[in-house]
C-alpha positions in Angstrom: 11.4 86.3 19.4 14.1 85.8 17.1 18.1 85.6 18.7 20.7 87.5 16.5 24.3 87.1 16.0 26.8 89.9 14.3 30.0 88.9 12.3 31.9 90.2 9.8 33.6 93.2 12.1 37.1 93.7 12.0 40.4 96.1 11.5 39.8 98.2 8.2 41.7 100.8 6.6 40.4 104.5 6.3 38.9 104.1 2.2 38.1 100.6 2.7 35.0 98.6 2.6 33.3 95.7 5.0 30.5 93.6 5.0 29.0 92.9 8.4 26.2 89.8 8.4 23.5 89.6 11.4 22.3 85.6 11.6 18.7 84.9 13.2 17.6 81.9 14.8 13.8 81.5 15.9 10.9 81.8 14.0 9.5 84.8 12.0 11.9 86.5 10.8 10.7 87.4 7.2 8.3 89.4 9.6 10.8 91.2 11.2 11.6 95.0 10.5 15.5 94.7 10.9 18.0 97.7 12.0 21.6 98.3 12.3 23.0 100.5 15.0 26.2 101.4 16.5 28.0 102.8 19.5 31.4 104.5 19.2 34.0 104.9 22.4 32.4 107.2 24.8 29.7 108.1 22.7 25.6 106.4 23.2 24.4 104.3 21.0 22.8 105.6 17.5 20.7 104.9 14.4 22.7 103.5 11.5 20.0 101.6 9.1 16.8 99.6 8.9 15.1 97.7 6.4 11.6 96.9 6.1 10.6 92.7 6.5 9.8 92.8 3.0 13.4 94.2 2.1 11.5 97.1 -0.3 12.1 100.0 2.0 15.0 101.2 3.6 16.4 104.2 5.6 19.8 105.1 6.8 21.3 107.8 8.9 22.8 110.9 7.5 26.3 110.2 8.5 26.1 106.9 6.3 23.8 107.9 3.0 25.8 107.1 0.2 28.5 104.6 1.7 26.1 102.0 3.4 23.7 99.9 2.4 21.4 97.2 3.8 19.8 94.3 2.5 18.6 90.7 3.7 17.8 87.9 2.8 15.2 86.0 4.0 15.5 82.5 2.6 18.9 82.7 4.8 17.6 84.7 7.9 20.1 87.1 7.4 20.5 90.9 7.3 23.5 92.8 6.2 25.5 96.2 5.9 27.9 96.6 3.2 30.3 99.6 4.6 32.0 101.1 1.8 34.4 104.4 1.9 34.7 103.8 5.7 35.9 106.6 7.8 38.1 107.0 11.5 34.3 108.0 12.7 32.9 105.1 11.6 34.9 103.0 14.5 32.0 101.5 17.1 30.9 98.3 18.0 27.7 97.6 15.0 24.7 95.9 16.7 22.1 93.9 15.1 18.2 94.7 15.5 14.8 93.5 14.9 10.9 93.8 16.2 8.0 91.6 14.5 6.3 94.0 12.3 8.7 97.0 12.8 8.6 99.8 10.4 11.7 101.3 9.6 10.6 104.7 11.0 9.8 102.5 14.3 13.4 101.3 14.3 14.8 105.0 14.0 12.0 105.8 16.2 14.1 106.9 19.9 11.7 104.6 21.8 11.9 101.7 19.9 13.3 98.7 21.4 13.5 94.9 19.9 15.3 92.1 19.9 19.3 93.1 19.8 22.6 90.6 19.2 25.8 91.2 20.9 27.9 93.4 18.5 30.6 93.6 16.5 33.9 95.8 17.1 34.4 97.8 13.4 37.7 99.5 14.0 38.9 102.0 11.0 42.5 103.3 11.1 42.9 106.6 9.8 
């Protein structure tokens, strides 16, 4: 099982845009579906975006279409999420995801669980 490790959170303006990077360590990752999630204060944790271990499909929540997008690179077993046109709501702590051979509707999926990193706080002032 691969470990994970978020960076890239930080203090944003509301309009602006971050990058957040998820690092793994421990073999297979090129075989891992990967996901983003995120929990905001007082709220559970929810589906942001996943991406397929080939990097050729992706999926993202409806709150995020058109602002976010995820991408990876395997060479560097790394996955990110570019966060453009951030909003106030868009505040939470971002956690990293995978599972070996996860589809993307897996990782969306309410019942999937995988491998998860620590978080990252993404805090966007209005």
């Amino acid at each position: 099982q691969v470990q994970l490790v978020e960076s890239g959170g930080g203090l944003v303006q509301a309009g602006g845009s971050l990058k957040l990077s998820c690092a793994a360590s421990g073999r297979g990752f090129s075989k891992y579906g990967m996901g983003w999630f995120r929990q905001g204060p007082g709220k559970g944790r929810a589906f942001v975006s996943a991406i397929s271990w080939s990097g050729g499909a992706t999926l993202y929540a409806d709150s995020v279409k058109g602002r976010f997008t995820i991408s990876r690179d395997n060479a560097k077993n790394t996955v990110y999420l570019q966060m453009n046109s951030l909003k106030a709501e868009d505040t939470a702590v971002y956690y990293c995801a995978g599972g070996l051979l996860s589809t993307i509707a897996d990782i969306r999926s309410r019942d999937w669980n995988g491998a998860w990193g620590q978080g990252t706080q993404v805090t966007v002032s209005s």
